[in-house]
MARTOR-841647 format. One record per residue: residue number from 0; x, y, z of N, C-alpha, C, O in turn; residue in one letter. Coordinates in steps of 0.2 Angstrom, whole numbers, plus 5000, padded with zeros to 4 digits. Atoms other than C-alpha are relative to their C-alpha. Example, Ala and Ser with C-alpha at 12.3 -4.5 7.8 and 13.67 -1.06 7.14 Angstrom:
REC  pos   n.u   n.v   n.w  ca.u  ca.v  ca.w   c.u   c.v   c.w   o.u   o.v   o.w  code
REC    0  5004  4994  5000  5062  4978  5039  5004  5006  5000  5009  5005  5003     A
REC    1  4996  4994  4999  5068  4995  5036  4996  5005  5003  4999  5011  5004     S
This chain:
REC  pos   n.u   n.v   n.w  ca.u  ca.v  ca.w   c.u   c.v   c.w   o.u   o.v   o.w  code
REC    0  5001  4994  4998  5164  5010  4975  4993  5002  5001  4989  4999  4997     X
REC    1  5004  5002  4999  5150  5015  4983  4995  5005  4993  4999  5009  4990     X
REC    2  5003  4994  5005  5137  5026  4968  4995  4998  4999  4993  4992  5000     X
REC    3  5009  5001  5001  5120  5029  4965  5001  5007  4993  5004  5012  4993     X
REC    4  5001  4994  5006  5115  5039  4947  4997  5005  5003  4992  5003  5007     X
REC    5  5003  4996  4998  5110  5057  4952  4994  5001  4998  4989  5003  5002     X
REC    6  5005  5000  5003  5096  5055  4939  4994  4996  5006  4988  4997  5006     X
REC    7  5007  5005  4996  5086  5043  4953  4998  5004  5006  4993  5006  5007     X
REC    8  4998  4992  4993  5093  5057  4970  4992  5002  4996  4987  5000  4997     X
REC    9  5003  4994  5003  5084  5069  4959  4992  4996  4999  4987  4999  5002     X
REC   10  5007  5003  5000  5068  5057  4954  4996  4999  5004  4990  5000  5003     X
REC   11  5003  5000  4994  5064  5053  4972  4999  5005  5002  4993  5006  5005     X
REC   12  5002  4991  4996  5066  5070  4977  4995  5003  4999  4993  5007  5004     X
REC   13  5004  4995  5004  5054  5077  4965  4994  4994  5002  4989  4997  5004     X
REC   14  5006  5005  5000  5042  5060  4967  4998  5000  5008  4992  5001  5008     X
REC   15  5000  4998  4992  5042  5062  4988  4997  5007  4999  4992  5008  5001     X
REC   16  5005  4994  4998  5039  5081  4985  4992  4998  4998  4987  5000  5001     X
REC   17  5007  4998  5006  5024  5079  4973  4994  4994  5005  4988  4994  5004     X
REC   18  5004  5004  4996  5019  5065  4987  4997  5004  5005  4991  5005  5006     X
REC   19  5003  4994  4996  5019  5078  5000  4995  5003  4999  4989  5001  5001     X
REC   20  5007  4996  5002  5009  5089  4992  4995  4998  4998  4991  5002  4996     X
REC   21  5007  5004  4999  4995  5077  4990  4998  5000  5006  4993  5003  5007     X
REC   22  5000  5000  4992  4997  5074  5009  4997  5005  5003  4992  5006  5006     X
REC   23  5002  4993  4996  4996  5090  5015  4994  5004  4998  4992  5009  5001     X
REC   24  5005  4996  5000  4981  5095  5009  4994  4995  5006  4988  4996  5007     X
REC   25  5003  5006  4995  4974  5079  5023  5002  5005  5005  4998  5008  5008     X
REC   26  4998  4996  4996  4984  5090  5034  4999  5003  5005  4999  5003  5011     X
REC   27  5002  4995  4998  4979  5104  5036  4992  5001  5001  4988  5003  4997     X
REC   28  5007  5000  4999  4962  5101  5044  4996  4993  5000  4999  4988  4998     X
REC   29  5000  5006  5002  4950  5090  5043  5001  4993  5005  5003  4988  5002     X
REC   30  4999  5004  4996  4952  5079  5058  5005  4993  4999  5006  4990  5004     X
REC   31  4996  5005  5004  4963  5065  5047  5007  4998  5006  5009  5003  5008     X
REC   32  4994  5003  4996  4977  5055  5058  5006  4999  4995  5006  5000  4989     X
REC   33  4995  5002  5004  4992  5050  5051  4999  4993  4994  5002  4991  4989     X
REC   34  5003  5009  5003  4985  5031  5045  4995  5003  4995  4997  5002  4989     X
REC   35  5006  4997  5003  4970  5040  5037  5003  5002  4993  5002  5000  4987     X
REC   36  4997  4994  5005  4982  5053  5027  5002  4994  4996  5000  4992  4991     X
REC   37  4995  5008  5005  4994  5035  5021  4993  4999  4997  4992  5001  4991     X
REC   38  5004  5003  5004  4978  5028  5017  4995  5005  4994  4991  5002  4990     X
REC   39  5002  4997  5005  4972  5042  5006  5006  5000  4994  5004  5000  4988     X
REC   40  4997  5001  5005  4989  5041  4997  5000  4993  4998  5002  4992  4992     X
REC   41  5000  5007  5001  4988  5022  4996  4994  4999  4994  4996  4995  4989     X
REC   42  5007  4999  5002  4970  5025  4989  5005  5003  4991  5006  5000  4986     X
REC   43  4996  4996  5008  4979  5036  4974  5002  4996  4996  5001  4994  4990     X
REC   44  4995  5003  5002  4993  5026  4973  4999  4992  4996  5004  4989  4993     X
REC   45  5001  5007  5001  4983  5008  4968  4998  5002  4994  5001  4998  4990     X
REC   46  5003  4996  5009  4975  5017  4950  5004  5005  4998  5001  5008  4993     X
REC   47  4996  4994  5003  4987  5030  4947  5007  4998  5004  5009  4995  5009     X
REC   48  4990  5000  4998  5008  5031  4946  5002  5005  4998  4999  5009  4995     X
REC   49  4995  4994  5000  5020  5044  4946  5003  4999  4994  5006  4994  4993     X
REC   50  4995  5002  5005  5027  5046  4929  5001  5009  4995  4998  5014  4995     X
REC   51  5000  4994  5005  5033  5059  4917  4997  5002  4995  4995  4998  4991     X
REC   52  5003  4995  5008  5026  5071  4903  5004  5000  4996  5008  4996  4997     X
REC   53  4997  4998  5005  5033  5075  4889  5006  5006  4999  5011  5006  4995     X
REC   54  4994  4995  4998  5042  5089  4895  5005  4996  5007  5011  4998  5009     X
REC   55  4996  5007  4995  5050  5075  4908  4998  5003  5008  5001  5001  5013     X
REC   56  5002  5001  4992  5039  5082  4923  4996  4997  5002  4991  4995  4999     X
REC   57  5004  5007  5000  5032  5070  4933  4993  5004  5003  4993  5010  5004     X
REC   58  5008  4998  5000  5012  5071  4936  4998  4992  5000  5001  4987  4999     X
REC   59  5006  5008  4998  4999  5057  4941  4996  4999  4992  4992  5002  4990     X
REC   60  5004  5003  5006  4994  5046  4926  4994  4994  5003  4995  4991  5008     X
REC   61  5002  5005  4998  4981  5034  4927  5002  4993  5000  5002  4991  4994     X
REC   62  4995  5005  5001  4989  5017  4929  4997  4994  4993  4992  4990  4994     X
REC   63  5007  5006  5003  4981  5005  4913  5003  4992  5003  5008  4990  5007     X
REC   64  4999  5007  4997  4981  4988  4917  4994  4994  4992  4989  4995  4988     X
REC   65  5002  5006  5005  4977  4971  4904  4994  4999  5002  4989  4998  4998     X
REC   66  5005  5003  4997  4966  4966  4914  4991  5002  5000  4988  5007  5002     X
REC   67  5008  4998  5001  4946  4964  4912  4999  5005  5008  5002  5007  5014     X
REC   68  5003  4993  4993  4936  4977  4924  4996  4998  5004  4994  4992  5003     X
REC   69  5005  5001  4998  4924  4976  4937  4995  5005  4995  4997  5010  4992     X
REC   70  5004  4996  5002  4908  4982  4930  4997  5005  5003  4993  5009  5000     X
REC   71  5003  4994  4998  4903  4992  4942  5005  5004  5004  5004  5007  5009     X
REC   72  4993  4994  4997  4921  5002  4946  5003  4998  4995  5002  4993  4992     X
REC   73  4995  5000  5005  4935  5005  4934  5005  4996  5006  5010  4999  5009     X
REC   74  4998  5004  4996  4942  4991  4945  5006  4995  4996  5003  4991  4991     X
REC   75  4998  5008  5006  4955  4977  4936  4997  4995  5004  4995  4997  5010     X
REC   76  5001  5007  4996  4951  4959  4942  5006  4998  5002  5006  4997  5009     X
REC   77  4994  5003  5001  4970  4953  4939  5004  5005  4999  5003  5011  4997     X
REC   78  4991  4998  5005  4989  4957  4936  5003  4997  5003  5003  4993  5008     X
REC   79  4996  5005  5000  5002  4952  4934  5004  4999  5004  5003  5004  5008     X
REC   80  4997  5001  4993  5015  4948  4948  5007  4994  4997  5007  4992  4991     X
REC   81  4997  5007  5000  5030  4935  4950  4999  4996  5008  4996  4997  5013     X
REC   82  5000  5002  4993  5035  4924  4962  5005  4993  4997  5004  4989  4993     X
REC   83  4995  5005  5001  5049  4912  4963  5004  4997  4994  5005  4991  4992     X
REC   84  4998  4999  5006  5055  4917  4945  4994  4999  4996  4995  4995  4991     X
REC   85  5005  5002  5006  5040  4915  4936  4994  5005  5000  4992  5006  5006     X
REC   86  5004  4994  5002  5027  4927  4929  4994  4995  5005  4994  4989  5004     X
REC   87  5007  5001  4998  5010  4924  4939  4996  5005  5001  4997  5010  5004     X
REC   88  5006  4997  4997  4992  4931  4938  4998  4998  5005  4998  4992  5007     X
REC   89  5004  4997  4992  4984  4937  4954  4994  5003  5001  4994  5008  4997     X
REC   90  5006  4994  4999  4969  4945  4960  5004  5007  5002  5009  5008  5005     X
REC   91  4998  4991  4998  4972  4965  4960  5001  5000  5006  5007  5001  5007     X
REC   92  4997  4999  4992  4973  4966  4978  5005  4995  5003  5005  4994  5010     X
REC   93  4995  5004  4994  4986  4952  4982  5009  5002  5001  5013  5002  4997     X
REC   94  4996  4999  4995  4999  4957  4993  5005  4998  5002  5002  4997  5007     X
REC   95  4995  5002  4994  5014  4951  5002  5000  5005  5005  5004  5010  5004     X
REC   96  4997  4994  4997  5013  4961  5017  5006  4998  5004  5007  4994  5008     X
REC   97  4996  5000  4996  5030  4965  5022  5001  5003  5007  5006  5001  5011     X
REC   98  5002  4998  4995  5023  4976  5037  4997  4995  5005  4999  4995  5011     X
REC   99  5000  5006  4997  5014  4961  5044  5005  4995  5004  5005  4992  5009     X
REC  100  4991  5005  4997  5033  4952  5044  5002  5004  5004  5003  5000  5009     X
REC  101  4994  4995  4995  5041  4966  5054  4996  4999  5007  4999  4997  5012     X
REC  102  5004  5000  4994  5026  4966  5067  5000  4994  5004  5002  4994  5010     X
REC  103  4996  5007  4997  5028  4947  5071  5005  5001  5002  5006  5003  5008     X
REC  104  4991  5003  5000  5046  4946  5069  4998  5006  5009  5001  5003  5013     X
REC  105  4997  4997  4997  5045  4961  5083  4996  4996  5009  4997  4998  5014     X
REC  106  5005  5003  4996  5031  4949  5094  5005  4995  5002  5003  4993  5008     X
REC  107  4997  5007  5000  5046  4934  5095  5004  5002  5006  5006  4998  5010     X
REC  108  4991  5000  4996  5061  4946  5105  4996  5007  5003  4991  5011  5002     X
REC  109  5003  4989  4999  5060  4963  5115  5006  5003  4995  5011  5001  4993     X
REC  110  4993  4995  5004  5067  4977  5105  4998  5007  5003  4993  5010  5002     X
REC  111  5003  4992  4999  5067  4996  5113  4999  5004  4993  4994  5008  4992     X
REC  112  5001  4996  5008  5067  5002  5094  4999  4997  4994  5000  4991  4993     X
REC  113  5000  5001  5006  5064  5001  5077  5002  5004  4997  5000  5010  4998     X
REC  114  4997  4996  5006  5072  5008  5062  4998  4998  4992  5000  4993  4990     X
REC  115  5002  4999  5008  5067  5009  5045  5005  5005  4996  5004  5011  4996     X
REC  116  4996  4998  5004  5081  5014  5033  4998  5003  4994  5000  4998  4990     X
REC  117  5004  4994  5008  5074  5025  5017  4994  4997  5003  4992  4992  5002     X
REC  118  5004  5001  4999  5060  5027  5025  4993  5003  4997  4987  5001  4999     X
REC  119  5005  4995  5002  5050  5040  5014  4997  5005  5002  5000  5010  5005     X
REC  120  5003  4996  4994  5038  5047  5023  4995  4998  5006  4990  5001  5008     X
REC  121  5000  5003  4995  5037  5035  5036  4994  4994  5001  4992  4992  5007     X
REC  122  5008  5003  4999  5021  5025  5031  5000  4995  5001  4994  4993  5003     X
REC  123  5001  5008  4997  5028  5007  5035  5000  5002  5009  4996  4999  5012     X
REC  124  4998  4999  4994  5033  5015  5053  4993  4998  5004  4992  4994  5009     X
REC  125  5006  4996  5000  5015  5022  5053  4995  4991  5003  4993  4988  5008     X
REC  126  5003  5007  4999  5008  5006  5049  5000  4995  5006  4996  4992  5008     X
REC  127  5000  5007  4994  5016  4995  5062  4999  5004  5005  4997  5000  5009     X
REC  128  5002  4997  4996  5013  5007  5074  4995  5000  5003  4995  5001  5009     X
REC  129  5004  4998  5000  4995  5007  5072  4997  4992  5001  4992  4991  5004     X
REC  130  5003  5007  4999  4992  4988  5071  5006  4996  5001  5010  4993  4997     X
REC  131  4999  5006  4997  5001  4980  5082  5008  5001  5004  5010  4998  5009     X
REC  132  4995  4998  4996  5018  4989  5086  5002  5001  5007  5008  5002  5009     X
REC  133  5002  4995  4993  5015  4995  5101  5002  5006  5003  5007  5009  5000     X
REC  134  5000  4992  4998  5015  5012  5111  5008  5001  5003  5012  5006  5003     X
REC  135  4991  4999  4997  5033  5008  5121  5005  4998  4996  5011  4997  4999     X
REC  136  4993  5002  5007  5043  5005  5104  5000  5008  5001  4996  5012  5002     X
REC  137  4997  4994  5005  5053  5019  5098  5002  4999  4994  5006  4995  4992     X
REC  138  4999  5002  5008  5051  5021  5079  5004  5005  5000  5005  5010  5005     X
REC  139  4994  4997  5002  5066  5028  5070  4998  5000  4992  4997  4995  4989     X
REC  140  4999  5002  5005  5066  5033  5052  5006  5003  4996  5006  5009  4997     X
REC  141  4995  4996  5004  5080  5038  5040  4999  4999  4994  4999  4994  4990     X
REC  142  5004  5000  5009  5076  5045  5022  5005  5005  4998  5008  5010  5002     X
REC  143  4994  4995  5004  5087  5053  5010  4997  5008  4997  5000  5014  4996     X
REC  144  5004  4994  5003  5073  5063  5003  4999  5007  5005  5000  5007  5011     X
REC  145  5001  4996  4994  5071  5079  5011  4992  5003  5000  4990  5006  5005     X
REC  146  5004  4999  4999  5055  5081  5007  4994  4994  5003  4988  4996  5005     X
REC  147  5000  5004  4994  5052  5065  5016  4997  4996  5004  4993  4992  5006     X
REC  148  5001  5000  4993  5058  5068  5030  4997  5006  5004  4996  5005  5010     X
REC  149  5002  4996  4997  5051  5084  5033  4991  4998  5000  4987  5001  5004     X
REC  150  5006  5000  5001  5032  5076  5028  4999  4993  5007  4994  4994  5011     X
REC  151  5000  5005  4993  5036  5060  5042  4999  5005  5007  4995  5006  5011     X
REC  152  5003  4995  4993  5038  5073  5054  4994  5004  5001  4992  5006  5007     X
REC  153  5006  4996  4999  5022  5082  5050  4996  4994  5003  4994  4995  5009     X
REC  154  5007  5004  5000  5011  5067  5050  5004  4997  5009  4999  4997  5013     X
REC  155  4995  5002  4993  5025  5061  5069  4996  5005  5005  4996  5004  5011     X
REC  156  5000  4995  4996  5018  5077  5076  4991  5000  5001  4989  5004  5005     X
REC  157  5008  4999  5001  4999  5074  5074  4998  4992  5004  4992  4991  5005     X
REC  158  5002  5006  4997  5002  5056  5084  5004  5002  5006  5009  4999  5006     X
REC  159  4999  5001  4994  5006  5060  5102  5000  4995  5003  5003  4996  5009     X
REC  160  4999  5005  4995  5005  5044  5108  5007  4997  4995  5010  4993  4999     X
REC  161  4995  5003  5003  5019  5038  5095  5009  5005  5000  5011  5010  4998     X
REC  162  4993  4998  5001  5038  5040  5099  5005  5000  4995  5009  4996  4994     X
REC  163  4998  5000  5006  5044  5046  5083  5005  5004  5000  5006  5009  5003     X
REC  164  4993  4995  5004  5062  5052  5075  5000  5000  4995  4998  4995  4993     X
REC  165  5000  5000  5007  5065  5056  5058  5007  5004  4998  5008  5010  5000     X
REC  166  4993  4996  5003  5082  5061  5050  5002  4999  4994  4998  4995  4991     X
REC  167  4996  5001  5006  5093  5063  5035  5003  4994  5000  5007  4993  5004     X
REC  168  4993  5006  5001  5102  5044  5028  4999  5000  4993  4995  5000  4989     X
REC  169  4997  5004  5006  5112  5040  5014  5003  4994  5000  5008  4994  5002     X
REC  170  4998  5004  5004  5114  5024  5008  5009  4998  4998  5014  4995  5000     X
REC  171  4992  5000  5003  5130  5027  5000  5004  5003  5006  5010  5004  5005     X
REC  172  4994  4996  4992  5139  5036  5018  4997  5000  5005  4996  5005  5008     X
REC  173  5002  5001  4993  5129  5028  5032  5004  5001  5006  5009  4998  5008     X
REC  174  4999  4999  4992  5131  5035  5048  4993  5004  5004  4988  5006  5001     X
REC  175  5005  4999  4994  5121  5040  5063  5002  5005  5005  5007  5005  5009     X
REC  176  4996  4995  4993  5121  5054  5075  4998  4998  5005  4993  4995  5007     X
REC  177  4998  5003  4990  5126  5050  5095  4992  5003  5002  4988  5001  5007     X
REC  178  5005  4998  4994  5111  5059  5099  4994  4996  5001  4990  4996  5005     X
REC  179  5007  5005  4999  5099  5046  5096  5000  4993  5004  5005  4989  5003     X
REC  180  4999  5005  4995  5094  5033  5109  4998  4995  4996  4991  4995  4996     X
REC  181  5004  5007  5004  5091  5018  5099  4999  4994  5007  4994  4990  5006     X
REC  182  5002  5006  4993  5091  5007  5118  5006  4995  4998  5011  4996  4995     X
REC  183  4996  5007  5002  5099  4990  5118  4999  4996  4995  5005  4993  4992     X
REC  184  5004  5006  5003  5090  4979  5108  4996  5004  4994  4990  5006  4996     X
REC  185  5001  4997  5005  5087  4988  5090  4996  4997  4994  5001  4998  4990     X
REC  186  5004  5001  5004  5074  4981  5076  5002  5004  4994  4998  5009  4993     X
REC  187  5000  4995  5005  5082  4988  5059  4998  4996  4994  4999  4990  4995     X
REC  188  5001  5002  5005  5074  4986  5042  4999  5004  4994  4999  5010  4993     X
REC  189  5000  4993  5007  5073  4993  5025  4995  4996  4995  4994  4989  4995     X
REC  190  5005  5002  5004  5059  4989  5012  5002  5004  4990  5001  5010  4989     X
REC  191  4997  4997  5006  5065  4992  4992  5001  5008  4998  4999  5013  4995     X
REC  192  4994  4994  4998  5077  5005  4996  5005  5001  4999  5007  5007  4998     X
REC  193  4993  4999  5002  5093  5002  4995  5000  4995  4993  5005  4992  4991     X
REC  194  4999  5003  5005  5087  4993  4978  5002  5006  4993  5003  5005  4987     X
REC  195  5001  4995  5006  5088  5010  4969  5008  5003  4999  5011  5004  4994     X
REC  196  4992  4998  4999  5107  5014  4974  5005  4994  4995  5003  4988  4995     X
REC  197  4996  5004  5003  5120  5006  4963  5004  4995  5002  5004  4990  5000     X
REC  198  4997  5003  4997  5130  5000  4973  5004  5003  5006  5009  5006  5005     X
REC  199  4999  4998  4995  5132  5002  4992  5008  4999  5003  5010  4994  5000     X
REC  200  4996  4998  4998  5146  5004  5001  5004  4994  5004  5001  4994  5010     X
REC  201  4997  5006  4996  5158  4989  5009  4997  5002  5008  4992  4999  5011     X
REC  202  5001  4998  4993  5156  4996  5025  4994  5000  5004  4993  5000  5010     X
REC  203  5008  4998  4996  5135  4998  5027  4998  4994  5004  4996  4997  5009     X
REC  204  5003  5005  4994  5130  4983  5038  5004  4999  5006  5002  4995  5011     X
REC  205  4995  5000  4993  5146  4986  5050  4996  5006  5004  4993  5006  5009     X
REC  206  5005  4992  4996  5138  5003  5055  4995  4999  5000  4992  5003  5004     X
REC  207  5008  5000  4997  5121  4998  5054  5001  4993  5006  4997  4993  5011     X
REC  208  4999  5007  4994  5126  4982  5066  5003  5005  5005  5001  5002  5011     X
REC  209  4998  4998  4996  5135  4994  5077  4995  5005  5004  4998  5007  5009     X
REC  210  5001  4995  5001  5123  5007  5078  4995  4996  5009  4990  4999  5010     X
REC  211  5006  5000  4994  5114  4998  5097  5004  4992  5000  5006  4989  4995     X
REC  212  4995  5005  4999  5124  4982  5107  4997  4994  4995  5000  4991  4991     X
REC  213  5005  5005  5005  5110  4971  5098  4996  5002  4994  4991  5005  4995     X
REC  214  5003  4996  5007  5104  4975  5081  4999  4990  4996  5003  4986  4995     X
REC  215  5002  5005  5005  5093  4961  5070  4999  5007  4995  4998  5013  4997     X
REC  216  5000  4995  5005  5092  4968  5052  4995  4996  4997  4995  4990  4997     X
REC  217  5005  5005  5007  5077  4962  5038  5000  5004  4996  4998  5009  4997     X
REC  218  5003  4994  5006  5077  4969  5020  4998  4995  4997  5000  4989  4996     X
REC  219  5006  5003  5005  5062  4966  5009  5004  5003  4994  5003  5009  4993     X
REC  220  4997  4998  5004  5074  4969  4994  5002  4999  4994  5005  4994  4995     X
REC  221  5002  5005  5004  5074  4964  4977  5008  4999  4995  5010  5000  4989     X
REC  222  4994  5004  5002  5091  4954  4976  5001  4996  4997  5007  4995  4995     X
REC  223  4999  5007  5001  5087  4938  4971  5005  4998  4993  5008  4993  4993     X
REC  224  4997  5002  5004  5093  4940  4953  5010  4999  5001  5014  4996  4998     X
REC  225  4992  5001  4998  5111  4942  4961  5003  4996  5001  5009  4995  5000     X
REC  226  4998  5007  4997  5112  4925  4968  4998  4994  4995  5002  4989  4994     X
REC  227  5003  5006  5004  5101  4914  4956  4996  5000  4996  4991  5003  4998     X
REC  228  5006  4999  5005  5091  4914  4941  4995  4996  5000  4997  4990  4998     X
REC  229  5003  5004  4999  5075  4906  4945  4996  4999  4995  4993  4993  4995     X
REC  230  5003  5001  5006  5066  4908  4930  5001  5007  4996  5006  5011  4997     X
REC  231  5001  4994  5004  5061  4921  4917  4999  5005  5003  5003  5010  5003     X
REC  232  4997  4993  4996  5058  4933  4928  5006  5002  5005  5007  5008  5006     X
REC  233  4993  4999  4998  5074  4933  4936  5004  5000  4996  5010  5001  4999     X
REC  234  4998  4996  5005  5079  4936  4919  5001  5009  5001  5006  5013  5002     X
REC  235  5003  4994  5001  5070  4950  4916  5000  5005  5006  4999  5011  5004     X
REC  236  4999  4997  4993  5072  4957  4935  5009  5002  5000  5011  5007  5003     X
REC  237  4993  4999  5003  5092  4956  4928  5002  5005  4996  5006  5009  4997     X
REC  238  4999  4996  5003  5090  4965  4914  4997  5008  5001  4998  5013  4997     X
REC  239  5005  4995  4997  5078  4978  4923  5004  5005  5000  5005  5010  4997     X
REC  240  4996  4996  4997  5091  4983  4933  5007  5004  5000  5010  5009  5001     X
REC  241  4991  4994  5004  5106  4986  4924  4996  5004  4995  4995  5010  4999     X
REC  242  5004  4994  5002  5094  4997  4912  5003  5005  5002  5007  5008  5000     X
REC  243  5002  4995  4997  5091  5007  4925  5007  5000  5005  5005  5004  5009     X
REC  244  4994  4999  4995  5108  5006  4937  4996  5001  5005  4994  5006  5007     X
REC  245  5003  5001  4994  5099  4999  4950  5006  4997  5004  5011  4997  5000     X
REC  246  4997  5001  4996  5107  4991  4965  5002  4993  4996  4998  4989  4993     X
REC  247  4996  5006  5004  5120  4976  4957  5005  4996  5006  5009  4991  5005     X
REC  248  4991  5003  4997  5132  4973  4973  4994  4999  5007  4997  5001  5012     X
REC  249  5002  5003  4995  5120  4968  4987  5001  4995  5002  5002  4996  5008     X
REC  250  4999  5006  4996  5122  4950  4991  5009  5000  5000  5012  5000  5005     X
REC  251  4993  4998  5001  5139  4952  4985  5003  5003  5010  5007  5001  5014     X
REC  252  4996  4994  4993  5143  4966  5001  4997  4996  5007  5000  4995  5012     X
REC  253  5001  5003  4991  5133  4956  5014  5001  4993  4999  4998  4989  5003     X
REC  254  4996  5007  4998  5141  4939  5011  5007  5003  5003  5010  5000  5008     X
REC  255  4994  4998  5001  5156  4949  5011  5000  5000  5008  5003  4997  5012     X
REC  256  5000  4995  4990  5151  4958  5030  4999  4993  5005  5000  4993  5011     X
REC  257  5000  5005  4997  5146  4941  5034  5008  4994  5002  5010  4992  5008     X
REC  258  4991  5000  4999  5165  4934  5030  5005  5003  5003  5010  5001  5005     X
REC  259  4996  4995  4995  5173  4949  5040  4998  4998  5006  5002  5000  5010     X
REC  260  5001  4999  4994  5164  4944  5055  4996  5006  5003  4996  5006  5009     X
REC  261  5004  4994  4998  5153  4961  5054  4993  4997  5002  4989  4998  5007     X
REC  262  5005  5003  4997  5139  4951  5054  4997  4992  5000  4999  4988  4996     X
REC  263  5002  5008  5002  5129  4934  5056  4995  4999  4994  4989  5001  4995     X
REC  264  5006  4999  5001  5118  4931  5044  4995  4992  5001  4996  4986  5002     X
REC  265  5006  5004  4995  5101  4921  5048  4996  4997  4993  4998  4991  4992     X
REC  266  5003  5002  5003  5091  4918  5035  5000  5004  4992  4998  5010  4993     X
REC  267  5003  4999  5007  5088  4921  5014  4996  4997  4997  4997  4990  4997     X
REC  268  5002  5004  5003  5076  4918  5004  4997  5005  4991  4995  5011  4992     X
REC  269  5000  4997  5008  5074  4923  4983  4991  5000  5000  4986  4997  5001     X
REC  270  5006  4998  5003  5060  4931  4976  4994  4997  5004  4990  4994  5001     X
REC  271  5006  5003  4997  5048  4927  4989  4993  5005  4999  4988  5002  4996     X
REC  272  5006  4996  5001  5035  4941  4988  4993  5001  4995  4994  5002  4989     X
REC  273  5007  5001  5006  5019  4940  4978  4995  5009  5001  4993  5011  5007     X
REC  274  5004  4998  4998  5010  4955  4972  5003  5008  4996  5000  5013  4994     X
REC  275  4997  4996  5002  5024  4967  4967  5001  5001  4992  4997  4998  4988     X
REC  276  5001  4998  5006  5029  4973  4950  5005  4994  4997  5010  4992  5000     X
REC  277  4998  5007  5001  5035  4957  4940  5009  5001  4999  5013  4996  5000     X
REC  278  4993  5000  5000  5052  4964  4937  5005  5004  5005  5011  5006  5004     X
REC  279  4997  4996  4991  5056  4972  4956  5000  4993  5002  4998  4995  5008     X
REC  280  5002  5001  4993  5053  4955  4966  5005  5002  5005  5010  5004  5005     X
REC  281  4998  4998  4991  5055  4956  4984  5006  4994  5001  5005  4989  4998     X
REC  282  4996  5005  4998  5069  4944  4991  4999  5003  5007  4997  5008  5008     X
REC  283  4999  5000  4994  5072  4943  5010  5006  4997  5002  5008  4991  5000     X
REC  284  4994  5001  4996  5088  4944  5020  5000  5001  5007  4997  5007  5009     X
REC  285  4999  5000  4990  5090  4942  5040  5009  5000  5001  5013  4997  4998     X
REC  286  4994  5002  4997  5104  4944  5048  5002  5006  5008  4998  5011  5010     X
REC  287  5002  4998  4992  5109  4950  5068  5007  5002  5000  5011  5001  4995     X
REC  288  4991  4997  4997  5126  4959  5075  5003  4995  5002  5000  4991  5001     X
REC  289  4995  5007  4998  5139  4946  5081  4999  5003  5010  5002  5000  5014     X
């Protein structure tokens, strides 16, 4: 069945507002684009994290890190990361950009659209938009949050040249309203999203595959401890998530959707991403509509 704990609803909710209101002070004036504003919270977001007080409201801490400093910035050098089960240091800025993947990937095929599924407040959109997506896509994004979707649409409104939609999705009761024109040929993906839901719904990849005649799907998703333990960190990526009643039935439901005939799937690969937090990694799933 499908459940997600209210405790996390309610955390997103309150972590997207308190994003917002960062944003909106780029907003209001100030000449600032939609990229500029993400890259002001990006900026935030690399030395400070969203965490709770004492009283359990959340507020911006400074992030500590083990790691030696630059000496001329409160900069770390390192941390820590995984990558194919196993703890690795890295330089502080190494990355896996999953944004990069979607932009290729959408360079190989035509697609009229793109979708982004828990979108937030639409910053990956944004991004491929601006490097490399191009002006005759139509982005789409769907976020549960509502403060969000209401901050995508500010920043949607301030780019005239970008065809932009933003709506309400849940995860756990996926559907889509008729009114939107996704085209032929649909580009959907989600980026650690549906890792916070407990467990999604037999049904979600039949309705996202239906949702346009042609639909590929890619999630940067952090499943891998479901399928294979590759090391200590796919340990600890295991015990993370039961903790916390994170997402437990993902590869589970899309083999499943895969044996119904709802979909094909193309390609996986376990804990690929380098850069993230050592007990989230990133996994990759492809798969296309029948």
């Amino acid at each position: 069945m499908a459940h997600q704990d209210k405790k996390w609803q309610n955390f997103y909710e309150k972590a997207w507002s308190i994003r917002a209101e960062f944003m909106s002070e780029f907003l209001n004036g100030g000449g600032y684009n939609a990229l500029q504003i993400i890259g002001e919270l990006d900026k935030k977001e690399r030395l400070n994290h969203l965490g709770a007080d004492e009283n359990g409201d959340l507020k911006w801490h400074k992030a500590s890190s083990p790691s030696q400093k630059f000496n001329f910035a409160n900069i770390p050098h390192n941390k820590i990361t995984s990558l194919n089960g196993l703890n690795i240091l890295v330089p502080f800025y190494t990355n896996t950009s999953v944004v990069n993947m979607i932009i290729d990937a959408l360079s190989f095929e035509h697609y009229d659209s793109i979708v982004e599924l828990g979108c937030g407040y639409g910053q990956n959109l944004f991004k491929i938009f601006y490097n490399g997506g191009g002006v005759d896509l139509k982005y789409f994004g769907g976020e549960f949050t509502k403060s969000g979707v209401e901050m995508a649409r500010k920043l949607a409104n301030i780019e005239p040249n970008m065809k932009a939609e933003f709506f309400h999705f849940n995860h756990l009761k996926p559907k889509f309203d008729k009114k939107f024109d996704f085209g032929e040929r649909v580009l959907v993906f989600t980026c650690h999203t549906i890792e916070q839901v407990r467990e999604i719904p037999d049904n979600w990849f039949k309705v996202v595959a239906n949702i346009a005649p042609f639909v590929r799907c890619i999630h940067a998703e952090p499943f891998g401890f479901q399928i294979a333990s590759l090391g200590e960190a796919s340990q600890k990526h295991k015990e993370y998530f039961i903790k916390n009643g994170w997402n437990l039935n993902f590869a589970k439901t899309l083999k499943k959707a895969g044996e119904n005939g709802d979909i094909i799937i193309e390609d996986a690969i376990l804990e690929y991403s380098c850069g993230t937090d050592p007990f989230n990694p990133t996994s990759i799933a492809v798969w296309r509509s029948v």
